[in-house]
C-alpha positions as CSV (number, residue, x, y, z in Angstrom):
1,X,26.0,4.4,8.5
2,X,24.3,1.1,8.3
3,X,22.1,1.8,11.5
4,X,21.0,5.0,9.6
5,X,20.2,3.2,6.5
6,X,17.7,1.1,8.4
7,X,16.3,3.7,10.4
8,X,15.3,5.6,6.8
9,X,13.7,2.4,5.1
10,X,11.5,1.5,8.3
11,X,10.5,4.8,8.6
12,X,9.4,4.7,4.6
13,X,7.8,1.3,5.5
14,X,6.2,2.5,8.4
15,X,5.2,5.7,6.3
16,X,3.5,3.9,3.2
17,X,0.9,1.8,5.6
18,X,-0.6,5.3,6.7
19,X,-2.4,5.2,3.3
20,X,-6.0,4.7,2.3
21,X,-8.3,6.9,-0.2
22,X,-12.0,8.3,-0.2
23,X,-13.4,9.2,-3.3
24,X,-17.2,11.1,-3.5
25,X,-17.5,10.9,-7.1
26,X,-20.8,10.6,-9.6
27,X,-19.4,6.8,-9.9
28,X,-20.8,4.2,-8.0
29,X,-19.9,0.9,-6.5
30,X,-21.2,-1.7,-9.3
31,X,-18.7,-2.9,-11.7
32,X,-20.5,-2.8,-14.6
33,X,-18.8,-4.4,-18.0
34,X,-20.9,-2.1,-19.5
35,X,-19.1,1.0,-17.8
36,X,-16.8,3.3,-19.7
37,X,-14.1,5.7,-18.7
38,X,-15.3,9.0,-17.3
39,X,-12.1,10.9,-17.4
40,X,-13.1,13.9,-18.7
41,X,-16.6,14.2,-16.8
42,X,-15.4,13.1,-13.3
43,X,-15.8,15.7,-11.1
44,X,-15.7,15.8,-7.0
45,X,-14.1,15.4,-4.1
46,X,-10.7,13.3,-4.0
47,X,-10.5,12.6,0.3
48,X,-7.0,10.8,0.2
49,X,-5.7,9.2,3.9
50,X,-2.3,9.6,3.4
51,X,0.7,10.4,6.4
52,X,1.6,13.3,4.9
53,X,0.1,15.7,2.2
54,X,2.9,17.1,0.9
55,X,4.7,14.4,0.1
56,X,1.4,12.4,-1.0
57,X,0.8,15.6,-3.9
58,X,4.2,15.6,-4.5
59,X,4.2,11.6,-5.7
60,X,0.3,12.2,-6.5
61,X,-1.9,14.8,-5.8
62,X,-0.3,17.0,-8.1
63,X,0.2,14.7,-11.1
64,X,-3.5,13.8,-10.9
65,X,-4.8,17.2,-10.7
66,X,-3.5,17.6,-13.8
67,X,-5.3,14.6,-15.4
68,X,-8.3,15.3,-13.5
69,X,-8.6,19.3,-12.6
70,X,-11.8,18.7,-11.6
71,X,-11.8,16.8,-9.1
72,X,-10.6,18.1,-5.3
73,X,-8.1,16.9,-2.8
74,X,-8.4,16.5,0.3
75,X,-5.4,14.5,2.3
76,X,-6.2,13.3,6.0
77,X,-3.8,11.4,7.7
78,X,-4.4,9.1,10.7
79,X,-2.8,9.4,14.0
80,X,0.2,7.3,14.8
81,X,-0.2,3.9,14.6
82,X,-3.6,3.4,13.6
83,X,-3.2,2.3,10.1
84,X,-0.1,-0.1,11.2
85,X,-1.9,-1.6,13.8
86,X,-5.6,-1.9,13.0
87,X,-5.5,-1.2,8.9
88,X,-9.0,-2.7,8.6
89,X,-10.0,-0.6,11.3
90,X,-8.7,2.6,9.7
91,X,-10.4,1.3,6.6
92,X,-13.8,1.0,8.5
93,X,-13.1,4.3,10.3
94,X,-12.6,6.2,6.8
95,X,-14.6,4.1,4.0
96,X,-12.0,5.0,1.4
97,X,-12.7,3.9,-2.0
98,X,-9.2,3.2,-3.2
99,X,-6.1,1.9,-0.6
100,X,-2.6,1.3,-1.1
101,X,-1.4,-1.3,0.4
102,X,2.3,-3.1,1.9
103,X,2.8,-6.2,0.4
104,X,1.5,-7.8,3.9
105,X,-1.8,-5.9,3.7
106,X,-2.3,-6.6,0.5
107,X,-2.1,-10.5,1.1
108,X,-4.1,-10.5,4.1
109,X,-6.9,-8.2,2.4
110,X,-6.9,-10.8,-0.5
111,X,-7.0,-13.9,1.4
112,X,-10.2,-12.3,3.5
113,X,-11.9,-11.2,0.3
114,X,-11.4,-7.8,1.0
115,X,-10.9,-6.1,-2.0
116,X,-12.4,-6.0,-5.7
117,X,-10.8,-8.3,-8.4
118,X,-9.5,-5.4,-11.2
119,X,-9.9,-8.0,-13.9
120,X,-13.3,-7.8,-15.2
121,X,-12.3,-3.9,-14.9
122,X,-9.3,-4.4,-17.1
123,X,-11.5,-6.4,-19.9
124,X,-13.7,-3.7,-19.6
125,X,-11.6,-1.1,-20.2
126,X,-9.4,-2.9,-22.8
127,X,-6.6,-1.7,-20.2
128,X,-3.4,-3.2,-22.2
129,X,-0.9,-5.0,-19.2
130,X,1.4,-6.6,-21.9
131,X,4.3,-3.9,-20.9
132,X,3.5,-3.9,-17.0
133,X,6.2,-6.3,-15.3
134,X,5.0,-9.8,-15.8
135,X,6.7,-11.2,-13.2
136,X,5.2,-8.3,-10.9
137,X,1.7,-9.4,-12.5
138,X,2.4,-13.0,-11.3
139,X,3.4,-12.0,-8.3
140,X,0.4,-10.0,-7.0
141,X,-2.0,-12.6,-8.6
142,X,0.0,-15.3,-6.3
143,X,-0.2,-12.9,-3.6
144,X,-4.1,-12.5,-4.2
145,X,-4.3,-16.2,-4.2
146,X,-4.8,-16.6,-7.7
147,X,-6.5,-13.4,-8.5
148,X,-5.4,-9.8,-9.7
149,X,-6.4,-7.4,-6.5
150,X,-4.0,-4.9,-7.5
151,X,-1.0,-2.6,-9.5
152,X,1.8,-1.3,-8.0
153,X,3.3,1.5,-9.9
154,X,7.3,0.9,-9.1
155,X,9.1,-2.2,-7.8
156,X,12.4,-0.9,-6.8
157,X,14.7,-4.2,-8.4
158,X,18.3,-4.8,-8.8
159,X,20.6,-5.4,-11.4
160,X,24.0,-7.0,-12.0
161,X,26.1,-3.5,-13.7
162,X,29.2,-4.3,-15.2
163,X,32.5,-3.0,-16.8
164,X,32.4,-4.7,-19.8
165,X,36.4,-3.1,-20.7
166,X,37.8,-4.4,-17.3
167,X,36.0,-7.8,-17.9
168,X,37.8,-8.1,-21.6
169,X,41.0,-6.5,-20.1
170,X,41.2,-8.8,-17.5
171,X,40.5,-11.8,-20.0
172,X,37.4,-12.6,-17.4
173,X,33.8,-14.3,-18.7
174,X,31.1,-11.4,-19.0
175,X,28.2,-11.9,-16.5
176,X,24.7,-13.6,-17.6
177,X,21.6,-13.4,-16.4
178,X,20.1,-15.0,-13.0
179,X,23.7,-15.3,-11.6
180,X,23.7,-16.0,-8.1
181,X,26.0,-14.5,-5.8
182,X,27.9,-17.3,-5.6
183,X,28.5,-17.4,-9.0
184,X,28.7,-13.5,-8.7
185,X,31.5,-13.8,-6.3
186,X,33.3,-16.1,-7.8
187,X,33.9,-14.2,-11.2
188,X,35.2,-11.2,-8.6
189,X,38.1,-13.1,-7.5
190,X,39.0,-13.2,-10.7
191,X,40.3,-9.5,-11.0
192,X,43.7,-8.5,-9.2
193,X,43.7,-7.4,-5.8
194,X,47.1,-6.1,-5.7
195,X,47.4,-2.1,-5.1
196,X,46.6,1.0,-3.2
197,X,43.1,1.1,-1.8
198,X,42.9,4.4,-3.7
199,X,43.8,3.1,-7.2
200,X,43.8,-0.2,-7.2
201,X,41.4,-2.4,-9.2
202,X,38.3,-4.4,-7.5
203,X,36.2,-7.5,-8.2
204,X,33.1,-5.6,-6.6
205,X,31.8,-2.6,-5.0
206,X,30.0,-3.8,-2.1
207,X,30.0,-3.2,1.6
208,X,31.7,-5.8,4.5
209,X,30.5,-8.7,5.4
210,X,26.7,-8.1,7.4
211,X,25.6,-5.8,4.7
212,X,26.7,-8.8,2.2
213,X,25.1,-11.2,4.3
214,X,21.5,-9.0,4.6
215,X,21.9,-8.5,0.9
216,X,22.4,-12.4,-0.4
217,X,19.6,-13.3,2.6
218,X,17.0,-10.7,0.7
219,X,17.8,-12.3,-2.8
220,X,17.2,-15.9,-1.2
221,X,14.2,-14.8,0.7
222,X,15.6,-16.2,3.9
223,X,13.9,-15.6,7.3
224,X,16.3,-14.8,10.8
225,X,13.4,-15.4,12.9
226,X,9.8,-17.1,12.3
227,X,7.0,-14.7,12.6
228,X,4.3,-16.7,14.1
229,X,6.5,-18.4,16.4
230,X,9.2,-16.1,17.2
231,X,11.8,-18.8,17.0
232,X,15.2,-18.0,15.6
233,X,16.2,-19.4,12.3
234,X,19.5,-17.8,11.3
235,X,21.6,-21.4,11.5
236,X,19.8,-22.8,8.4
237,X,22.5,-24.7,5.9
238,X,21.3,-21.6,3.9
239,X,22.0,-19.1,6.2
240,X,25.2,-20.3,7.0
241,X,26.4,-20.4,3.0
242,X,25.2,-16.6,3.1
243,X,27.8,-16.3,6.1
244,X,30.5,-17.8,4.9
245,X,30.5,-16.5,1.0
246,X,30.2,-13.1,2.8
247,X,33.0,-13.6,5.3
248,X,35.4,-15.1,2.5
249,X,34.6,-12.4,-0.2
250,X,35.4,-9.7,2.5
251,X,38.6,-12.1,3.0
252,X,39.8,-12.2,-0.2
253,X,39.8,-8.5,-0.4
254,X,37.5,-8.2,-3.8
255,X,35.1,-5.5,-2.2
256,X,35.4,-2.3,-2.0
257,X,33.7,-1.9,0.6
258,X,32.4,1.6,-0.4
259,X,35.6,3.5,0.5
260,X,35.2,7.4,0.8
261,X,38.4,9.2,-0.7
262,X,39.2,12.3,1.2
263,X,38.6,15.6,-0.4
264,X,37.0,13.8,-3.0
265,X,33.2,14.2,-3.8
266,X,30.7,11.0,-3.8
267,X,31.1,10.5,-7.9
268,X,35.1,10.4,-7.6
269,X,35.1,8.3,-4.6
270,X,32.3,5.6,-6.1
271,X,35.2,3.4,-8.0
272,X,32.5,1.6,-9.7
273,X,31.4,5.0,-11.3
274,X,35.1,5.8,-11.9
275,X,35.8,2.7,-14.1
276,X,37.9,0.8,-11.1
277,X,35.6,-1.8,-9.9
278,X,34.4,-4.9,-12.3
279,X,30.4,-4.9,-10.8
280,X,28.2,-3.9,-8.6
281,X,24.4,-4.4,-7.5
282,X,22.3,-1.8,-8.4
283,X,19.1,0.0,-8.4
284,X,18.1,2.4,-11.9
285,X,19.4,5.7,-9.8
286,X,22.9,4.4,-10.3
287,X,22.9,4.8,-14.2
288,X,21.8,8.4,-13.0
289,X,25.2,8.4,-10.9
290,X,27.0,7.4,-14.7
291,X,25.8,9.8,-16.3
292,X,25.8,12.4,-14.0
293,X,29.8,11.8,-13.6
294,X,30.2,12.4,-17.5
295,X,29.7,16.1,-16.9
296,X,30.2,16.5,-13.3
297,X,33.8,14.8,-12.8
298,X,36.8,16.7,-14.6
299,X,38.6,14.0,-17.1
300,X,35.9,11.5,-16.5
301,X,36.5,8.6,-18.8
302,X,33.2,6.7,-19.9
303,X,33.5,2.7,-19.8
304,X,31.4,0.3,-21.6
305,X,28.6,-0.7,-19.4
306,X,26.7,-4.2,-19.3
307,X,23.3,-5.1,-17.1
308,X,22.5,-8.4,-16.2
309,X,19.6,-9.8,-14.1
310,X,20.8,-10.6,-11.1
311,X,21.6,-11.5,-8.3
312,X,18.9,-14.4,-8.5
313,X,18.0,-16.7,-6.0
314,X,19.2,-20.0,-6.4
315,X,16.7,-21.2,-9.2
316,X,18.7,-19.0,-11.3
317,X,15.0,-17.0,-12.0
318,X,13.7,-15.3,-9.1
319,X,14.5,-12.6,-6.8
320,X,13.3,-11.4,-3.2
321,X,15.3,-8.2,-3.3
322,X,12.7,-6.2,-4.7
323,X,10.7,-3.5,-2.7
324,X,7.3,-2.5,-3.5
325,X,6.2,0.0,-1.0
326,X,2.4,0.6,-2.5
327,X,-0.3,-1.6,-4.3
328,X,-3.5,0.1,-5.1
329,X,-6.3,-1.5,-4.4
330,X,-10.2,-1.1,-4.2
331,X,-12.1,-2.1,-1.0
332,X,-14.7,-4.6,-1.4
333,X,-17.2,-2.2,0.0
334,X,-16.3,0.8,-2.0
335,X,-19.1,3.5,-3.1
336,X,-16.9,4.7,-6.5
337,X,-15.3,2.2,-8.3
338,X,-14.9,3.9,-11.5
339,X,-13.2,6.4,-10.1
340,X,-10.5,4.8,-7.5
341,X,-10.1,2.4,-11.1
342,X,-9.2,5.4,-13.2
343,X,-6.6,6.5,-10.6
344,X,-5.1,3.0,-10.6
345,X,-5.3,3.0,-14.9
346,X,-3.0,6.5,-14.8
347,X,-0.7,5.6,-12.0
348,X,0.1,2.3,-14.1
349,X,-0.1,3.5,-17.3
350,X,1.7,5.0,-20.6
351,X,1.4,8.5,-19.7
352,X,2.6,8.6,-15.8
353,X,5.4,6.4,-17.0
354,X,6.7,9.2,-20.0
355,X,5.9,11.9,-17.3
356,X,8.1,10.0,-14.5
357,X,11.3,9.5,-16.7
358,X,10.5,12.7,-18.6
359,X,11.2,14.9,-15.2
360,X,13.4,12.4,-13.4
361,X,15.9,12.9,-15.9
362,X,16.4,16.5,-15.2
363,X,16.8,16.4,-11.5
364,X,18.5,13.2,-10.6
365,X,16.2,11.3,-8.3
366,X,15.1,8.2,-9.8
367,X,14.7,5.8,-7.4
368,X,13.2,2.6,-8.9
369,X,12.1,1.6,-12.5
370,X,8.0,1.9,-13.0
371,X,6.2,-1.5,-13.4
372,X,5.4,-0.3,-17.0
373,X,8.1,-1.1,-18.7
374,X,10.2,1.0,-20.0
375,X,13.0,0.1,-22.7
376,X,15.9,2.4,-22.0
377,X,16.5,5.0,-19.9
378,X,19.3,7.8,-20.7
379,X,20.4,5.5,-23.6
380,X,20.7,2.2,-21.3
381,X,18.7,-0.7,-21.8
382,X,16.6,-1.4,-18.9
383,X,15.2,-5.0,-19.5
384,X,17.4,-6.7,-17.2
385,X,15.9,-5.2,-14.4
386,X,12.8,-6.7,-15.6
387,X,14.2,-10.5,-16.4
388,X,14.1,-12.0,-12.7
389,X,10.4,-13.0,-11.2
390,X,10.0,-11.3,-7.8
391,X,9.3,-13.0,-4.4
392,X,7.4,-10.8,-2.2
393,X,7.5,-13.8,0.8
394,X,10.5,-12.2,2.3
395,X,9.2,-8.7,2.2
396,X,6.4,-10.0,4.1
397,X,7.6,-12.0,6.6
398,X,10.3,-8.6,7.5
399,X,7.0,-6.8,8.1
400,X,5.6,-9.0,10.3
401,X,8.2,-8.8,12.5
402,X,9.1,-5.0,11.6
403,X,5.4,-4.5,13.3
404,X,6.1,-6.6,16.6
405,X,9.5,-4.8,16.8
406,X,10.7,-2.0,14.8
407,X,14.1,-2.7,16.2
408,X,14.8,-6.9,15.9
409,X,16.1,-6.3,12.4
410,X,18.8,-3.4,13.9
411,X,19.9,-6.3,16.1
412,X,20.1,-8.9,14.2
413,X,22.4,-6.9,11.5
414,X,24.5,-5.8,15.1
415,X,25.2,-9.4,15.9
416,X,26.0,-10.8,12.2
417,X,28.4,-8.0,12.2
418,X,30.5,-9.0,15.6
419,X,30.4,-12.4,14.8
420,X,31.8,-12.5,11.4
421,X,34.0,-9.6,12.1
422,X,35.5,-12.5,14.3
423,X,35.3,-15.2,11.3
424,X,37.1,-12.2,9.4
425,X,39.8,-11.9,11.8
426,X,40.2,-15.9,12.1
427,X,39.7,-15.7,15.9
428,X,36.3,-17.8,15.3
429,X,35.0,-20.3,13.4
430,X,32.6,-20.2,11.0
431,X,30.4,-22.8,13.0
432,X,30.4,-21.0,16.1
433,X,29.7,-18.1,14.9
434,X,27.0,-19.3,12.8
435,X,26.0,-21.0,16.7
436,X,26.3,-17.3,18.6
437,X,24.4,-15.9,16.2
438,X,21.6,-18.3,16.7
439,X,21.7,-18.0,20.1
440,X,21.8,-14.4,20.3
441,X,19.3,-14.0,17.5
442,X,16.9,-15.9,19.7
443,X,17.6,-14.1,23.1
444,X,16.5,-10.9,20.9
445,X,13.3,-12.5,19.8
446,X,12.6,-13.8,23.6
447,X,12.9,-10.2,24.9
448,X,10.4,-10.0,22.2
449,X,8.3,-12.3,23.3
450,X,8.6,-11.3,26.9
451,X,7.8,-7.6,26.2
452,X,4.6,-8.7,24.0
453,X,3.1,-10.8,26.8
454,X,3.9,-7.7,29.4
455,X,2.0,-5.9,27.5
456,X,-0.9,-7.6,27.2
């Protein structure tokens, strides 16, 4: 399950690089403050590099045809690995005029003055940022090394959801904001952990103990293995708290490890969803999974549901588990500014973000809240998911080292799992484990190593 898990998010990694944008507009490459918005006069052809056209005018193509019916689309996608390896020779190859970039690219465009500040474009234009994630906004400027290169759309973040009627039944403190897990996993061994698997109550709903581990890791932005030097760093003092508040929590039996209840459907088996588990970390589709179940599970009783911001890294303010899978950006050398900007101004503005929730609610897909805020969704208040600053460092480095080897990651997740299965079982030690894992964590990055300089 876990394997598979990974295998879909590198290939949507891997998918969202293949991405750059050519517009032949009546714009042109200046970035004039004098400049006004040509919505309704732009006209054209739209040549998008995208890996796949239907799924680029399913997220795009066919939203902005709306906006702009004038304009043409034309999707070509490059072969392979081109974009992955060489992005700034696809970008060469295809002269696009607006790119979307991996957090990685994104930096590394910045830092070689590759792309066009959007600033003096967003004074122009009066473009109002006070309800796009300011955290998000902080991020990317850090990211651009001090300067605004780009907007993402959606940053898929996390939230603390909790059962506010088990928490006041169970006389247990309600969570606050920028928890750690830690502090997360603490309040769960508060609730009982008497009962049958099936009815019984839980302190969280959360996998064993590698998935905990990869999951308290992302929120601290920890690294398993130095990108630049391929040396293994999985025995830090911090990796080896993530270990052993994983190992105990799956000890202490507070997780629910995600149990599937025979002949019972995905809603009925979630106990979170059913009322029987005190929290759990989640993305925005999950309050789609709440209210889904108030129509689509017989009997269903409705709890009272809190959202805090969290889990937060240890400053109690940040976060690294957030995903942002595309920043759009305008090449340096562009020929049509204006018009790669006006695509950027809908994608991040008022009137994709009513559009988005507006059709999300009636097919159940939402996968991650848009970068312009949005105050509630389906009735729930969605500004915790908006509270904790993001840390795109992690995301980064897991790229690096997701291009040298799409598989490390798979391995590292296969040894953290043996080894504290054994802490688990008590037939190991946490500091030996914490030891194999180091060791085998760096025999994965030498056969790394070894394979790279073969290759060359």
């Amino acid at each position: 399950m876990k394997r598979n898990v990974l295998r879909k998010a590198l290939h949507l990694s891997l998918s969202v690089m293949l991405i750059g944008m050519s517009v032949t507009l009546s714009t042109g490459k200046h970035v004039s403050a004098e400049s006004s918005d040509s919505e309704a006069d732009s006209t054209g052809t739209l040549k998008v590099l995208y890996w796949n056209e239907e799924d680029f005018n399913r997220t795009y193509g066919d939203l902005f045809s709306q906006k702009y019916p004038n304009i043409k689309i034309e999707v070509v996608s490059p072969p392979g690995m081109e974009a992955i390896r060489d992005y700034n020779g696809a970008i060469n190859k295809y002269s696009p005029d607006l790119v979307m970039l991996p957090p990685y690219q994104y930096q590394q465009m910045s830092k070689d003055k590759k792309l066009i500040d959007l600033e003096p474009l967003i004074k122009r234009d009066a473009y109002d940022t006070k309800t796009i994630y300011p955290g998000l906004l902080d991020e990317l400027k850090k990211q651009g090394g001090g300067k605004l290169y780009g907007l993402s759309p959606k940053a898929d973040s996390y939230a603390l959801l909790y059962n506010v009627d088990l928490f006041k039944k169970y006389n247990v403190k309600l969570p606050s904001d920028g928890m750690t897990w830690g502090e997360i996993l603490n309040l769960a061994k508060k609730f009982p952990t008497k009962g049958d698997k099936d009815s019984r109550i839980w302190g969280l709903s959360a996998s064993g103990s590698s998935n905990l581990v990869m999951d308290i890791a992302r929120t601290e932005g920890l690294t398993y293995v130095d990108p630049n030097t391929l040396k293994a760093t999985a025995n830090t003092t911090d990796w080896k708290n993530a270990y052993r508040l994983s190992s105990e929590a799956t000890k202490s039996g507070v997780l629910d490890e995600r149990i599937s209840l025979s002949s019972k459907s995905y809603l009925e088996s979630n106990s979170f969803i059913m009322g029987r588990s005190a929290m759990k970390v989640a993305s925005i589709s999950h309050l789609q999974s709440l209210q889904a179940a108030k129509s689509g599970v017989k009997n269903y009783k409705p709890f009272t549901l809190g959202i805090a911001a969290g889990p937060a890294a240890k400053d109690g303010k940040s976060t690294g588990n957030i995903y942002i899978q595309e920043i759009f950006a305008i090449p340096a050398d562009a020929s049509h500014v204006d018009a790669a900007w006006d695509f950027i101004k809908y994608f991040n503005g008022d009137d994709f973000a009513d559009e988005y929730y507006k059709s999300k609610n009636s097919n159940n897909s939402i996968g991650a809240p848009l970068s312009r805020m949005v105050k509630e969704y389906s009735g729930y208040k969605l500004d915790a998911f908006y509270k904790l600053k993001p840390n795109l460092n992690s995301s980064i480095t897991n790229y690096i080292l997701m291009i040298k080897s799409a598989n490390l990651e798979l391995r590292f997740w296969s040894i953290i799992s043996k080894e504290l299965n054994e802490v688990v079982k008590g037939k190991k030690t946490l500091d030996k484990a914490t030891a194999a894992i180091q060791s085998n964590t760096q025999s994965a990055a030498d056969k790394l190593k070894k394979n790279q300089a073969a290759e060359k």
